[in-house]
C-alpha angles and dihedrals in degrees: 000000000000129000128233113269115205087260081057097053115090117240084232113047119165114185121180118182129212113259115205097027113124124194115215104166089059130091106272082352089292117171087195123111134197099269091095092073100049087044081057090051087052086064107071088043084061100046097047079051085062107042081055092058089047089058102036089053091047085051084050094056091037099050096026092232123107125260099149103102124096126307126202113219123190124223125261087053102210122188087260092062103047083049091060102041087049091052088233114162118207087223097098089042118080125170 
């Protein structure tokens, strides 16, 4: 199973909900599930995404040359990644 990420989520989306439906089976008679928290987690993976974009589209202006088209980023996203899709060098960087 894989949740809904914001490009899977319809531009319309009309939810109505059931009135006058208990739930007596659930804890404190909850109709939730656990999906809320792994949306949350989405959420980092999409701002660090971002952030990505943000870098890679300053290194366009800096440099003159495009970087600003799609990048395909694996899960789990390590620092190395993130290095790389942002087109960081470690030669500024000294430890």
């Amino acid at each position: 199973y894989k949740p809904p990420c914001a490009y899977d989520i319809p531009q319309v989306l009309n939810v109505s909900l059931l009135a006058g439906n208990p739930n007596p089976g659930g804890v404190l008679r909850s109709k939730a599930c656990g999906e809320p928290p792994m949306a949350l987690a989405n959420s980092v993976y999409l701002a660090v995404k971002d952030a990505i974009y943000s870098a890679r589209a300053d290194a366009s202006t800096a440099t003159g040359t495009d970087y600003t088209g799609f990048v395909q980023l694996p899960v789990p996203l390590t620092v190395q990644e993130i290095s790389k899709a942002c087109l960081a060098t470690t030669s500024p960087m000294p430890l």
